[in-house]
CHARMM-style PDB file with segment names, atoms N, HN, CA, C and O in Angstrom:
ATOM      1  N   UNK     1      -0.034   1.934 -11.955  1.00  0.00      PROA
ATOM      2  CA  UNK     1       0.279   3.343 -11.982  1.00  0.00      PROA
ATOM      3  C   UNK     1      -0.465   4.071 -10.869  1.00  0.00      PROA
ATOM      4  O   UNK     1       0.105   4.712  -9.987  1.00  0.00      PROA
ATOM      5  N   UNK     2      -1.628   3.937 -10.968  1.00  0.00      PROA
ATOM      6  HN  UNK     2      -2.091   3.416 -11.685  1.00  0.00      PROA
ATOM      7  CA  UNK     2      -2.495   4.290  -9.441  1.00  0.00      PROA
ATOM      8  C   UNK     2      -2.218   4.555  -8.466  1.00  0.00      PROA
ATOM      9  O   UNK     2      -2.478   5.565  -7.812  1.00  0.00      PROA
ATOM     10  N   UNK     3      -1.417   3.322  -8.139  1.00  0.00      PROA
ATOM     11  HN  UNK     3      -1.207   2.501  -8.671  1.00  0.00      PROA
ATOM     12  CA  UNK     3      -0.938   2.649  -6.750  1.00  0.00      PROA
ATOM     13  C   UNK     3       0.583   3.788  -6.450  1.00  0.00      PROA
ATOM     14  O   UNK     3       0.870   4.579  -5.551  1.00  0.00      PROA
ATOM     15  N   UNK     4       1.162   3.410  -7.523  1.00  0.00      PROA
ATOM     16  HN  UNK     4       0.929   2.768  -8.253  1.00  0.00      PROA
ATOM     17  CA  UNK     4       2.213   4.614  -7.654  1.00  0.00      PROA
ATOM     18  C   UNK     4       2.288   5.799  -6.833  1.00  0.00      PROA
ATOM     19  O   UNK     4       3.081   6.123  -5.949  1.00  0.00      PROA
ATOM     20  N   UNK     5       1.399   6.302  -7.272  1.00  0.00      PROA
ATOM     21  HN  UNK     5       0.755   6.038  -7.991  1.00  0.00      PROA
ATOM     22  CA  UNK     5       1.090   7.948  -7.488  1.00  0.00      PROA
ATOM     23  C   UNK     5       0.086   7.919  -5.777  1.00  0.00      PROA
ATOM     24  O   UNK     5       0.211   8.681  -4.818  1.00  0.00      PROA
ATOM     25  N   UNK     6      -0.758   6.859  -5.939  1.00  0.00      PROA
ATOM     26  HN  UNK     6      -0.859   6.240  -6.718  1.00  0.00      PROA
ATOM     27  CA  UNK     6      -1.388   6.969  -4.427  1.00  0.00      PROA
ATOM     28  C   UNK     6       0.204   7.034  -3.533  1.00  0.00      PROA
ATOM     29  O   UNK     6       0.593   8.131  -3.132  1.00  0.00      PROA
ATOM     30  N   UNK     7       0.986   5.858  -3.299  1.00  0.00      PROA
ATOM     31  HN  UNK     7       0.670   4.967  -3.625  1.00  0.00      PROA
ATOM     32  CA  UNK     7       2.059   6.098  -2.768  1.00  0.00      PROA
ATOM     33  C   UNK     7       2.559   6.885  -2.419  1.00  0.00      PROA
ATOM     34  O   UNK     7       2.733   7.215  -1.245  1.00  0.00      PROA
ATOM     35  N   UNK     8       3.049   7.570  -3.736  1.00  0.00      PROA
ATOM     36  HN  UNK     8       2.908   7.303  -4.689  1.00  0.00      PROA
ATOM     37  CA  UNK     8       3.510   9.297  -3.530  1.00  0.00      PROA
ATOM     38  C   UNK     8       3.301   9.893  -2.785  1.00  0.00      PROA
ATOM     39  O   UNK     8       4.132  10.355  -2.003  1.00  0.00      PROA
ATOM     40  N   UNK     9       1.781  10.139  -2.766  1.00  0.00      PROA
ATOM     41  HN  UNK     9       1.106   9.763  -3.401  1.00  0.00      PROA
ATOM     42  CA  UNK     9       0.930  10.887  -2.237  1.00  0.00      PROA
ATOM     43  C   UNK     9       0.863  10.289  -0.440  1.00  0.00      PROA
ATOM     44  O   UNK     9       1.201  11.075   0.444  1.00  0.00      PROA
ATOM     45  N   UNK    10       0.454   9.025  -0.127  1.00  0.00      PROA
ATOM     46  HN  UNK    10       0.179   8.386  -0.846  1.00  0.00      PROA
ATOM     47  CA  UNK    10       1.070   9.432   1.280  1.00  0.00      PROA
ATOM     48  C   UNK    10       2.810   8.926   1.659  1.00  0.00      PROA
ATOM     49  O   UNK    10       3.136   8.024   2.431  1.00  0.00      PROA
ATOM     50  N   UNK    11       3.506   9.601   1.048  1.00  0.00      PROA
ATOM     51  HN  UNK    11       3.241  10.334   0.421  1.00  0.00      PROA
ATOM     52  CA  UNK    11       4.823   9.498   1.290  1.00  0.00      PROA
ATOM     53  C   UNK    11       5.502   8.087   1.816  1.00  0.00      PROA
ATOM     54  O   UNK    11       6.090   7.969   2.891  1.00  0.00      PROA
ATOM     55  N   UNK    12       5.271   6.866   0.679  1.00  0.00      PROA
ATOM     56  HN  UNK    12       4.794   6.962  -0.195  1.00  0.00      PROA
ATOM     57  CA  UNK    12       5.714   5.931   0.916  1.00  0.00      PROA
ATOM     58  C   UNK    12       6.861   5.416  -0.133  1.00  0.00      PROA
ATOM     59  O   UNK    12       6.521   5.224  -1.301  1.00  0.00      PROA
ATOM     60  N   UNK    13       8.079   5.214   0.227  1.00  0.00      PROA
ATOM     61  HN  UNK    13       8.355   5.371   1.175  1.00  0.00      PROA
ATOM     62  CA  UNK    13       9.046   4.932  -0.799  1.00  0.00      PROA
ATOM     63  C   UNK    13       7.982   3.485  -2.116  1.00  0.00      PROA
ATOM     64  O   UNK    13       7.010   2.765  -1.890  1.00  0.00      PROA
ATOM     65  N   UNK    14       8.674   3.644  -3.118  1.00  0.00      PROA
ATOM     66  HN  UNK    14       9.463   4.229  -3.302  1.00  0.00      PROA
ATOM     67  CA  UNK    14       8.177   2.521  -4.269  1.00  0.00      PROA
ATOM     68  C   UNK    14       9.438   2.814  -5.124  1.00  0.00      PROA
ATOM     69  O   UNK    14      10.003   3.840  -5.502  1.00  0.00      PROA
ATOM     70  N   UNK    15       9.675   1.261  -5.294  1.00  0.00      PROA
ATOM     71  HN  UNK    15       9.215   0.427  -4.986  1.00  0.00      PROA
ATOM     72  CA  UNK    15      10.757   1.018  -6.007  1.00  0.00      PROA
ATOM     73  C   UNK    15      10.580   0.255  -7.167  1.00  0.00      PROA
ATOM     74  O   UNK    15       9.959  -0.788  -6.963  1.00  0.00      PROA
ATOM     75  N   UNK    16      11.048   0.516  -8.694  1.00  0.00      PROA
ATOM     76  HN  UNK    16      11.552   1.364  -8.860  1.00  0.00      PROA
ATOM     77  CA  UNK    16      10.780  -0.249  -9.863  1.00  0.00      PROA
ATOM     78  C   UNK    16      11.824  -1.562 -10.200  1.00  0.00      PROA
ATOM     79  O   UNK    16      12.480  -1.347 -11.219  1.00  0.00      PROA
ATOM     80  N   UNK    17      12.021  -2.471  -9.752  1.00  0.00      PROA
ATOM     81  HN  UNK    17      11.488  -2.646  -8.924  1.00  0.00      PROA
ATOM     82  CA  UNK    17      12.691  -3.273 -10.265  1.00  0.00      PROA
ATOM     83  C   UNK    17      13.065  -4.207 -11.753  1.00  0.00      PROA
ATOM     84  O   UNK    17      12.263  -4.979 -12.279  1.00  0.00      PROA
ATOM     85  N   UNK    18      13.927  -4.034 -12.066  1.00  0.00      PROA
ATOM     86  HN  UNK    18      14.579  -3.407 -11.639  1.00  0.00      PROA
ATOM     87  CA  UNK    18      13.995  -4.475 -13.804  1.00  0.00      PROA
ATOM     88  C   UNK    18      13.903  -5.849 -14.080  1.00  0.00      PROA
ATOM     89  O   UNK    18      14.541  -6.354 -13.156  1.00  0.00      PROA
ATOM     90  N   UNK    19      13.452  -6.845 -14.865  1.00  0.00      PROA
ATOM     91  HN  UNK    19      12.934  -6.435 -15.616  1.00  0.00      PROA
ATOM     92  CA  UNK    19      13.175  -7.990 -14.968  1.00  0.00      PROA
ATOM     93  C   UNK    19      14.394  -8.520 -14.353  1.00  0.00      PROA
ATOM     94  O   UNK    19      14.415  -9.240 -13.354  1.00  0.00      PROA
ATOM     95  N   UNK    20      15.319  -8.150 -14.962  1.00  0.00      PROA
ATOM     96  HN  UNK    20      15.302  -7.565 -15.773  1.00  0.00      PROA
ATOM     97  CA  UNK    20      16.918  -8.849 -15.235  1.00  0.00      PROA
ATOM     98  C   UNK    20      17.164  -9.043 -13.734  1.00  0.00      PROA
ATOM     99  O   UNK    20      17.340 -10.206 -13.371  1.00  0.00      PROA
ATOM    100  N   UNK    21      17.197  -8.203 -12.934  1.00  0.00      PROA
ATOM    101  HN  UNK    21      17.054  -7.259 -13.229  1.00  0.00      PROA
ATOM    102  CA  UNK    21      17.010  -8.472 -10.818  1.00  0.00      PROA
ATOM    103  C   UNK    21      16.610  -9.260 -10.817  1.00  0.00      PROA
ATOM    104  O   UNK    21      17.252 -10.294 -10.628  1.00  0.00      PROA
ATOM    105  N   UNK    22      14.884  -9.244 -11.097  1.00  0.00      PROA
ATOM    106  HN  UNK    22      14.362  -8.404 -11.250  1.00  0.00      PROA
ATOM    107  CA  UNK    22      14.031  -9.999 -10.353  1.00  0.00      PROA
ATOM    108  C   UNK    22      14.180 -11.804 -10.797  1.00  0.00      PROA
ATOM    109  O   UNK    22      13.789 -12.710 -10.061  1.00  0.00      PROA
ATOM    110  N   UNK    23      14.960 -12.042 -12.419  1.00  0.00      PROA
ATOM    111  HN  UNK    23      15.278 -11.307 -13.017  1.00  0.00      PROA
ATOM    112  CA  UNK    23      15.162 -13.547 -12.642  1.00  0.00      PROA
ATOM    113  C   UNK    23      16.793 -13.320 -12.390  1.00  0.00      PROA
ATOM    114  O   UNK    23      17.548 -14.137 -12.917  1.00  0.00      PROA
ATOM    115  N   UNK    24      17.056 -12.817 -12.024  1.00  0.00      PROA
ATOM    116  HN  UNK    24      16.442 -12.153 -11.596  1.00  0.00      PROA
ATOM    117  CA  UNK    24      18.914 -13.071 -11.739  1.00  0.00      PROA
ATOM    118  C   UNK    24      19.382 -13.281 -13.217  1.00  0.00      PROA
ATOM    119  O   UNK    24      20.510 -13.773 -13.263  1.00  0.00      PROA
ATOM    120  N   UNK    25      18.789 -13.027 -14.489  1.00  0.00      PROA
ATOM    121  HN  UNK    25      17.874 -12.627 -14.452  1.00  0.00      PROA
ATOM    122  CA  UNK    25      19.128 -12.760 -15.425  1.00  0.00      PROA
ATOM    123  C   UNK    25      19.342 -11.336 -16.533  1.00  0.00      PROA
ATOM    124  O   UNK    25      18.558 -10.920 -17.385  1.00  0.00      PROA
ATOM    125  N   UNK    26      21.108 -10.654 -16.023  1.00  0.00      PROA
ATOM    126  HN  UNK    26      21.746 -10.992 -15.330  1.00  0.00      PROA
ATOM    127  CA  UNK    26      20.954  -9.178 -16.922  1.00  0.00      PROA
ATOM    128  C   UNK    26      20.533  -8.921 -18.110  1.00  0.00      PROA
ATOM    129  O   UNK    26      19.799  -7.949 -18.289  1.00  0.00      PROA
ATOM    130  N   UNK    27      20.928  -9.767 -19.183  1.00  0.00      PROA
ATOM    131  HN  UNK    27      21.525 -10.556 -19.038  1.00  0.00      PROA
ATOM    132  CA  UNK    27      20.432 -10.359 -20.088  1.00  0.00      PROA
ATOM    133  C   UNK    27      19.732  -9.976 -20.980  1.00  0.00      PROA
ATOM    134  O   UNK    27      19.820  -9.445 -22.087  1.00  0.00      PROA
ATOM    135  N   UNK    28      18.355 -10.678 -19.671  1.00  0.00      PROA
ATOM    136  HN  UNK    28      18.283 -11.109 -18.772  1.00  0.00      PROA
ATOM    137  CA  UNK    28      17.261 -10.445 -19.962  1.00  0.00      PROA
ATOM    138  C   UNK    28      16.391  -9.111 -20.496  1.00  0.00      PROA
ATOM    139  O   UNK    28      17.239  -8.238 -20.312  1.00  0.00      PROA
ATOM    140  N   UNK    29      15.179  -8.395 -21.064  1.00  0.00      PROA
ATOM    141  HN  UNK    29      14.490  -9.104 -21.213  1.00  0.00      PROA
ATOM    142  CA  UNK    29      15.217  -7.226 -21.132  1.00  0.00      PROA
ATOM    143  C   UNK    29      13.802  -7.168 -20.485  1.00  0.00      PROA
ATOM    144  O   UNK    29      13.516  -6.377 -19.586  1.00  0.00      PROA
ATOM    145  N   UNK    30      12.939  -8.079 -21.024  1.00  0.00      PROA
ATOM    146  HN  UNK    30      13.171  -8.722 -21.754  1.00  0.00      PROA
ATOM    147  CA  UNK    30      11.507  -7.817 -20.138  1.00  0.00      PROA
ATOM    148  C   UNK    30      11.119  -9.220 -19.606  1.00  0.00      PROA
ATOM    149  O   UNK    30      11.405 -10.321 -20.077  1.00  0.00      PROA
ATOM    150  N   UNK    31      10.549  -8.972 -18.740  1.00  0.00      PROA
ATOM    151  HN  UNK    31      10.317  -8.078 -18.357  1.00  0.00      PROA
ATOM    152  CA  UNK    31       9.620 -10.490 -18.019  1.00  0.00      PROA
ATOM    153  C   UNK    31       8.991 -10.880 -19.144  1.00  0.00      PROA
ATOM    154  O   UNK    31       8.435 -10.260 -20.050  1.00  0.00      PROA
ATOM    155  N   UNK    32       9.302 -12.755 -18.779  1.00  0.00      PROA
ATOM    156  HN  UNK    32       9.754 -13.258 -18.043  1.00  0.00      PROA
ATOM    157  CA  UNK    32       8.756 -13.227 -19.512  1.00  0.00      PROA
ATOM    158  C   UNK    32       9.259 -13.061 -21.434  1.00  0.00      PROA
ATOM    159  O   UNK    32       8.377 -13.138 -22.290  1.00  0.00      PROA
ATOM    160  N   UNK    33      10.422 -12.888 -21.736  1.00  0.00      PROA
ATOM    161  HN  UNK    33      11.138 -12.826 -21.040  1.00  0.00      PROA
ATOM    162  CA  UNK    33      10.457 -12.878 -22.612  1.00  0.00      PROA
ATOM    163  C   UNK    33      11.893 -13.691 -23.444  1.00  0.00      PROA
ATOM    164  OT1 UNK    33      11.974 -13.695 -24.672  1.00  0.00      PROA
TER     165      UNK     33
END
């Protein structure tokens, strides 16, 4: 969250990606689960 908000702050895009992307499974609902 930190990192986030530092981001923000010097105007660097941040993007949240959802488990289901990141294993090529939609499916899915959280990492690891």
């Amino acid at each position: 969250m930190a990192c986030a908000i530092t981001a923000q702050k010097q105007q660097i895009p941040v993007a949240h990606v959802q488990a289901g992307i990141r294993s090529h499974r939609s499916r899915q609902a959280q990492a690891g689960a």
